[in-house]
C-alpha positions in Angstrom: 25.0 26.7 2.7 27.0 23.4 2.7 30.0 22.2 4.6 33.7 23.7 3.5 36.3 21.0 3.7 39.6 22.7 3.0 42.5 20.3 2.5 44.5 21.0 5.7 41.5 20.2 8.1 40.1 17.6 5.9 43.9 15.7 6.2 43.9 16.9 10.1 40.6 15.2 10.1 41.6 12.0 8.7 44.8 11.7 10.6 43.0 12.6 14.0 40.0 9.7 13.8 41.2 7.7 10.5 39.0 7.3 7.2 36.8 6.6 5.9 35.0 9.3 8.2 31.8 11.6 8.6 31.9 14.8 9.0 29.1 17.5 9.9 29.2 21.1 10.4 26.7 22.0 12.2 26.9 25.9 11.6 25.5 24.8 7.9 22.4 23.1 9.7 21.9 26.0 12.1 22.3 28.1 8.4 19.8 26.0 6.8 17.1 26.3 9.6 17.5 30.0 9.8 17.1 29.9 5.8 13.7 27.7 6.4 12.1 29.0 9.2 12.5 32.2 7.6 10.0 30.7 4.2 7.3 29.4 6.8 4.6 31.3 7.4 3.7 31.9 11.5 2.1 28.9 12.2 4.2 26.4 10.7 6.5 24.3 12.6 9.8 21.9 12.2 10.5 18.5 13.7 13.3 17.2 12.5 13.2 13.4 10.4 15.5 11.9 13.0 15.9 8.6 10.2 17.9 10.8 8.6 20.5 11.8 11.0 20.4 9.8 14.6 23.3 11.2 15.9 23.1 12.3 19.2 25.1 15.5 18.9 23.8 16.3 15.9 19.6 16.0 17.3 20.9 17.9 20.9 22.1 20.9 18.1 18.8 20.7 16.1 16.7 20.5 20.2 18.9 23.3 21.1 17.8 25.6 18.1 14.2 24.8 19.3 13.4 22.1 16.3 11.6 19.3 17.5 11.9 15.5 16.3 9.6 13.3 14.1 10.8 9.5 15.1 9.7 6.4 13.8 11.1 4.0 16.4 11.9 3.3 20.0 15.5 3.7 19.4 15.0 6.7 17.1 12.3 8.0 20.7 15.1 7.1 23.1 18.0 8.9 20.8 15.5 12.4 20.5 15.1 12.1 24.7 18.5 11.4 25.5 19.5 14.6 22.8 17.2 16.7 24.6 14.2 17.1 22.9 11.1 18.0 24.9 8.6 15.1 24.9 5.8 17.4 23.6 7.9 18.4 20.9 8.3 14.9 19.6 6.1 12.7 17.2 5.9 9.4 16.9 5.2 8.3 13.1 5.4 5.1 10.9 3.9 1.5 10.5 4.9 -1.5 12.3 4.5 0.4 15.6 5.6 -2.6 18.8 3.3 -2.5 21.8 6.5 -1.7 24.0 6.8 0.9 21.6 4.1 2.7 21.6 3.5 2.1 25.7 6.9 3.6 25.7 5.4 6.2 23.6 2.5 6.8 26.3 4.1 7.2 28.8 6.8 9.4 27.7 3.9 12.0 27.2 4.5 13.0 23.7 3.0 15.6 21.6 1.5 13.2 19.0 1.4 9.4 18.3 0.6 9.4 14.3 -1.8 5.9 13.5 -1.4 4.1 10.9 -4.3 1.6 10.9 -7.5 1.2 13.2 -5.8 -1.8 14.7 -3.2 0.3 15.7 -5.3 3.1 17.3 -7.4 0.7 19.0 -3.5 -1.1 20.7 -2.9 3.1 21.6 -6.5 3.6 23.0 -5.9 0.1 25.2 -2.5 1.3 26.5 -3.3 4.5 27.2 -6.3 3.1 29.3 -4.0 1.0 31.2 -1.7 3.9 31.8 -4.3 6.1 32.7 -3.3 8.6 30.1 -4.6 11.0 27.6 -2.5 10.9 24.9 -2.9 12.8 21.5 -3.0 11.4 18.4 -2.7 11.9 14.7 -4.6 9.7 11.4 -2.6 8.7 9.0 -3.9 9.2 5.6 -2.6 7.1 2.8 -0.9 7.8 -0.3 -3.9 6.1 -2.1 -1.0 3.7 -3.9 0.7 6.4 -5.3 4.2 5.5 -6.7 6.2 8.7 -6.6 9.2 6.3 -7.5 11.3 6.6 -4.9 12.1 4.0 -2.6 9.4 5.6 -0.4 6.2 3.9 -1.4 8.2 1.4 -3.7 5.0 1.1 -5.8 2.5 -0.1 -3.4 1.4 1.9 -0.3 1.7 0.6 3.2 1.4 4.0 5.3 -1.9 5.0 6.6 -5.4 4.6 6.0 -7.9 4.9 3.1 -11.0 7.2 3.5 -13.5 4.9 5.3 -10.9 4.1 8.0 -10.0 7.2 8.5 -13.5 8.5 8.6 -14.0 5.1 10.9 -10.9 5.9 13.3 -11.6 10.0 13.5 -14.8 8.4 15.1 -13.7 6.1 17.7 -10.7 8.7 18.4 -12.8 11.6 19.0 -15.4 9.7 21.6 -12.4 8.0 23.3 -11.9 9.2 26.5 -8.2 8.4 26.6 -7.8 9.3 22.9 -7.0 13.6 21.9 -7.5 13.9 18.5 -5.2 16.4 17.4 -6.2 15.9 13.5 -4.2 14.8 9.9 -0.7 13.3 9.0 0.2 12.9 5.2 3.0 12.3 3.3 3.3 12.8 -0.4 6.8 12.1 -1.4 10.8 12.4 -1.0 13.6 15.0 -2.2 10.9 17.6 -4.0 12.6 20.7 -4.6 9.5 21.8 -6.7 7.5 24.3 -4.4 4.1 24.5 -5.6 4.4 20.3 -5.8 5.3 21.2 -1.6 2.3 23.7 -1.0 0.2 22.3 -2.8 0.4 18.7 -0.2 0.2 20.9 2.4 -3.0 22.6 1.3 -4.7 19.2 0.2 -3.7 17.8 3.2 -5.3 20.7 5.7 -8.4 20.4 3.4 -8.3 17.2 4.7 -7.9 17.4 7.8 -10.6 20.1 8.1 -13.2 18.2 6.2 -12.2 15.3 9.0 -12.6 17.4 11.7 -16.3 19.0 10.7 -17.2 14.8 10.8 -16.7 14.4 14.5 -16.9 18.0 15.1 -13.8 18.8 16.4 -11.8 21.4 15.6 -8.0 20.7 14.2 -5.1 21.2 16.2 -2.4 19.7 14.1 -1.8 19.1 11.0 1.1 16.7 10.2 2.7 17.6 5.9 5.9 14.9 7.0 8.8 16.0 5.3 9.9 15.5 1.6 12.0 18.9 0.9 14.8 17.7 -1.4 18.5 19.2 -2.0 20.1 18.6 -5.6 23.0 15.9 -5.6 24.3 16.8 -9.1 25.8 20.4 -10.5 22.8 20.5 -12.9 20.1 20.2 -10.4 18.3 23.2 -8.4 17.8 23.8 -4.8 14.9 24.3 -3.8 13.8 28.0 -4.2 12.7 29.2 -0.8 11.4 32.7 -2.2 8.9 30.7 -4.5 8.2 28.4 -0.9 8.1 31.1 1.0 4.9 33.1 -1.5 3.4 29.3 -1.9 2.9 28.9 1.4 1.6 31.9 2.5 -1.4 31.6 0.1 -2.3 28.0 2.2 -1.6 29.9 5.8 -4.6 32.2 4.6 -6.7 29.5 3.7 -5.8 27.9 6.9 -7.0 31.5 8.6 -10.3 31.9 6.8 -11.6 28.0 7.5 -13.2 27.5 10.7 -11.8 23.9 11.9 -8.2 25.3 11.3 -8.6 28.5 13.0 -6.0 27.2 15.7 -4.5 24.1 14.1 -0.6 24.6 13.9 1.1 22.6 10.4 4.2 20.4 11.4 7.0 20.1 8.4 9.2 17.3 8.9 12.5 18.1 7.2 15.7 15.5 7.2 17.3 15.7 4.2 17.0 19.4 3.7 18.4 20.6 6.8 21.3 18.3 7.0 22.5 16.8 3.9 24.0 19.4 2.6 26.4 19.9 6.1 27.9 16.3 5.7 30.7 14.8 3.4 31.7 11.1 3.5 36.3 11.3 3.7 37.9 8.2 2.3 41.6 7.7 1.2 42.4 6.5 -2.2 44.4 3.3 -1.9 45.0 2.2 -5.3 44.8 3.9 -9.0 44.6 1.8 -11.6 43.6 1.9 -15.5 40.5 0.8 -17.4 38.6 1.0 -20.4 36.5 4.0 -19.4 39.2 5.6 -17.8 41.3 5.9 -14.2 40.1 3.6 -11.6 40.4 5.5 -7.8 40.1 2.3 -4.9 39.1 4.3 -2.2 38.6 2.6 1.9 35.5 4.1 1.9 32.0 2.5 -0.3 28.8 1.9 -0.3 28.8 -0.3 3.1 28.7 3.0 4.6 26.8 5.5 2.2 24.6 3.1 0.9 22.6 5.4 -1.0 24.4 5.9 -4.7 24.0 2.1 -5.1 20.5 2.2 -3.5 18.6 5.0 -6.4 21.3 4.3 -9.0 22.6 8.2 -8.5 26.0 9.5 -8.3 26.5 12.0 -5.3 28.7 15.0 -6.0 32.6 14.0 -5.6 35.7 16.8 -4.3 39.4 15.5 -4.8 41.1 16.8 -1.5 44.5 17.3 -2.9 47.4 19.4 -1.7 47.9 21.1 -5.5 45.5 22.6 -7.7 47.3 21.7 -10.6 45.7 18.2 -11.1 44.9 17.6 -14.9 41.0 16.4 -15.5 40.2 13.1 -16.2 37.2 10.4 -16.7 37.4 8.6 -13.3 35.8 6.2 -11.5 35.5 5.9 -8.1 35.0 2.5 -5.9 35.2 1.2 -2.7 36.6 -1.6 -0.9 34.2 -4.2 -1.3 33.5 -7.3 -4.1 30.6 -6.5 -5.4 30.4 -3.9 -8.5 28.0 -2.4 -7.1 30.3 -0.5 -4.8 31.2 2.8 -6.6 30.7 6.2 -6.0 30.8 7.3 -9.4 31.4 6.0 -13.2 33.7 8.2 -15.8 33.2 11.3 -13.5 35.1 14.6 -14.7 38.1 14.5 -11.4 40.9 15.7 -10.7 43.3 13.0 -11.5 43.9 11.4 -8.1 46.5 10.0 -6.4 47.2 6.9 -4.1 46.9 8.4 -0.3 44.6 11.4 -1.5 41.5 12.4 0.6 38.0 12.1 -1.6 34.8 13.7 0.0 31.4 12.5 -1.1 29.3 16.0 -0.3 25.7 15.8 0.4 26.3 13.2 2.9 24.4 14.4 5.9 21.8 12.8 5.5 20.8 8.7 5.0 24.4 8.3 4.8 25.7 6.4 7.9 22.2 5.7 9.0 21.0 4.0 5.8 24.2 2.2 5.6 25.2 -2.0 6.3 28.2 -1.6 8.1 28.7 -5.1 8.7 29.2 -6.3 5.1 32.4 -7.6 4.4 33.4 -6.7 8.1 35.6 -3.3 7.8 36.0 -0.8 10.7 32.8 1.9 11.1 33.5 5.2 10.3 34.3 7.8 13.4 31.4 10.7 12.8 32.6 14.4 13.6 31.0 17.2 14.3 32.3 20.9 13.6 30.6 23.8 15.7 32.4 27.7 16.1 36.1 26.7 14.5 36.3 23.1 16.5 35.9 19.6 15.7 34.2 17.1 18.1 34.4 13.1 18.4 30.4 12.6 18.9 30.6 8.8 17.8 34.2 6.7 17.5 35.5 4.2 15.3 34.2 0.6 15.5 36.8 -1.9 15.2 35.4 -5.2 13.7 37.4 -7.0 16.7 34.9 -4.7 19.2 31.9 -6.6 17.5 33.6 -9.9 17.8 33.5 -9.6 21.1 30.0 -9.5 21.6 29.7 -12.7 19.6 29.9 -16.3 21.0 30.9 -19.7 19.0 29.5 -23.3 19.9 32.0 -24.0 22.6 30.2 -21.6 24.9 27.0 -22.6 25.4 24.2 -20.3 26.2 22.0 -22.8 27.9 20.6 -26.2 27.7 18.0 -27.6 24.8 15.1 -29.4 25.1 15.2 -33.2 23.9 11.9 -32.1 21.0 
C-alpha cells in the first residue's frame, strides 16, 4: 500500500504543474484505512492527525471515508470544517491553546477539547460559561518527562498534566456545570511500528482513565491513545504488523469490557503518519551532475525547504530515479537540493541509478510532515503545486506559489502604514 509513480505520469506530472511537486494518491490512504480499521477492535475509533497532512482535499477524502480529525490549531479547526468534517467528530488537542481559539473551539460544538493544564481548563470553563455552552472535555496526562528521542518531547515534557493536577482538574471538571468530562488523553511516542509497545499505551492509558473516573465517579466516555503508528522509511525497516495489532488490541478491548467505568467509553487512535505517508512522494528535476569524493553529486530543484524532515532527524527517506530506461548502471550518489546550506540533501552515497541532468527523482514516504513541516520561504524559491490522484485522474488541490505572489503582499518604507507616536 504506497503510491505507484510510473515514469510517464510522473513526467506528465511534472510538465502539467512544474517541480519540484507533491503528489498523493489517495486510493493508498483509502487502502491504508481499510487495512487499519480492519486491526481495531469494535470500539475503537480514528481521527486523523491533521499536522500531518492539512490539505484540504486530502482531510475532505479522509471526512468522506467517515475518519474524523485530531487538530491542534485554529487554522488546523477551520481547515477540518471547511474539509467537511463533522464538528463532533473533531478534537481539539495541544498546548498553547489562544482564547480565540478555544472560544472558537466552543462554539463550533466539538466532540472534545483535550486540556493541557488547570489554567487552561479553568480559560475553557470561563468561555464556555460566557457562551452558555456544555462543552466536553478531555485531561491531558503527561509523559512524566519521558524522552522517547524524537523531536516529540525533545527531552523535556511540556504536554499535559502530572497526577495531582489531573486528579485536581478531573475534580473541578466533573462538578462544573459547563464542563462534560468525557475522560483521558495520552500520548506516548512517534513512528512505533512495535505493537505490543502500541497496546500496551493504550491499555496503561484506559487504566488511567478508569482509575480517574472512579475519583469523581464518573464513568468514561472517551478515551484519547493520540497517534504514534509509524511506517518504515528505509528497505531494512518493518511495517508495522497489523495481525500482531490487531491480537494486541483485542486483549485491552476485553479489559475495557470487563471494567466498570469503561463499560461505554469509546478509544480514539489518532493516526497521521500511518495513513498517509506512505501515499505521497516529493518529484524534483535533477539540474546538475557533478563528481565528488564519495561519488556522483545529483543537484535536484527540489530540498529540504520543502521536505524538511531528512535534515530535521538526520534520516535518509527512501529515493526512486524516474528514468525513461532501465538500463541505468548503479552508483554511490548523493542527492541535494538547491539551497547553501549542507544541510540540504536527501541522501549521502545512496545505491541510484546513475542519474541524469533533466531526470525526475521521487522522495517516497512523503505524505506526511512533508509540505506541512517544511520553511518554504528560505532562500525564496517557488512552493511546490500539491496533487491529488483519485480513480485514474489527477487533481490540482493547491497551486504553485510564485515568490513574486508573496512580494506582493509585502510593503517597503515608502508606503507607510500609519503614523508613529513622538515616544
Amino acid at each position: 500500500m504506497r503510491i505507484e509513480l510510473p515514469q510517464p505520469l510522473a513526467e506528465e506530472l511534472a510538465a502539467t504543474y512544474g517541480t519540484p511537486l507533491y503528489v498523493y494518491d489517495l486510493d493508498v490512504v483509502a487502502q491504508r484505512v481499510d487495512a487499519l480499521r480492519a486491526a481495531l477492535p469494535e470500539r475503537f475509533d480514528l481521527a486523523f492527525a491533521v499536522k500531518a497532512n492539512p490539505s484540504l482535499a486530502v482531510l475532505a477524502h479522509l471526512a468522506g471515508l467517515g475518519v474524523g480529525a485530531d487538530v491542534a490549531s485554529g487554522g488546523e479547526l477551520e481547515a477540518a470544517l471547511r474539509a467537511g468534517v463533522a464538528p463532533q467528530r473533531i478534537v481539539f488537542t495541544g498546548p498553547g491553546k489562544r482564547d480565540d481559539e478555544l472560544a472558537r473551539a466552543v462554539v463550533a460544538g466539538l466532540g472534545a477539547v483535550t486540556v493541557e493544564s488547570l489554567g487552561e481548563l479553568e480559560r475553557v470553563a470561563q468561555l464556555a460559561r460566557s457562551a452558555a455552552r456544555r462543552v466536553p472535555v478531555l485531561l491531558r496526562a503527561s509523559s512524566g518527562g519521558h524522552d522517547d528521542g524524537s523531536i516529540i518531547t525533545a527531552g523535556f515534557d511540556k504536554f499535559g498534566m502530572l497526577l495531582d493536577d489531573l486528579e485536581r482538574g478531573a475534580r473541578l471538571a466533573a462538578a462544573h456545570p459547563h464542563l462534560e468530562l468525557l475522560g483521558l488523553h495520552a500520548f506516548s511516542a512517534s513512528n512505533v511500528r512495535d505493537a505490543a509497545v502500541l497496546a500496551d499505551h493504550a491499555r496503561t492509558t484506559l487504566v488511567g482513565a478508569a482509575a480517574l473516573g472512579r475519583l469523581v465517579d464518573v464513568p468514561v466516555r472517551l478515551v484519547d491513545i493520540g497517534g504514534g503508528l509509524g511506517i518504515p522509511y528505509a528497505d531494512d525497516e518493518a511495517p508495522l504488523d497489523l495481525a500482531r495489532l490487531r491480537t494486541a488490541l483485542a486483549e485491552v478491548a476485553a479489559y475495557a469490557a470487563d471494567e466498570p467505568m469503561l463499560a461505554d467509553a469509546r478509544v480514539l487512535l489518532e493516526p497521521g503518519r500511518f495513513l498517509l505517508g506512505p501515499a505521497g512522494a516529493y518529484l524534483s528535476r535533477v539540474l546538475d551532475v557533478k563528481a565528488a569524493p564519495q561519488g556522483s553529486v545529483a543537484i535536484v530543484d527540489g530540498g529540504i525547504h520543502h521536505l524538511l524532515r531528512p535534515a530535521l532527524l538526520g534520516q535518509s527517506q527512501r529515493l526512486r530515479l524516474l528514468a525513461t530506461d532501465d538500463e541505468r548502471p548503479i552508483g554511490a550518489v548523493s542527492v541535494a537540493g538547491p539551497l547553501c546550506t549542507g544541510l540540504d540533501r536527501f541522501a549521502v552515497g545512496a545505491s541510484l541509478g546513475l542519474p541524469r541532468r533533466g531526470d525526475l527523482l521521487a522522495v517516497l514516504d512523503a505524505g506526511a510532515y512533508g509540505f506541512t513541516e517544511s520553511m518554504p520561504l528560505f532562500l525564496s524559491h517557488p512552493m511546490p503545486a500539491e496533487v491529488a490522484l483519485r480513480g485514474g485522474q489527477a487533481f490540482l488541490v493547491r497551486p504553485r506559489l510564485e515568490p513574486a505572489e508573496l512580494l506582493d503582499r509585502q510593503r517597503t518604507l515608502a508606503e507607510p502604514v500609519r503614523a508613529v507616536a513622538d515616544s
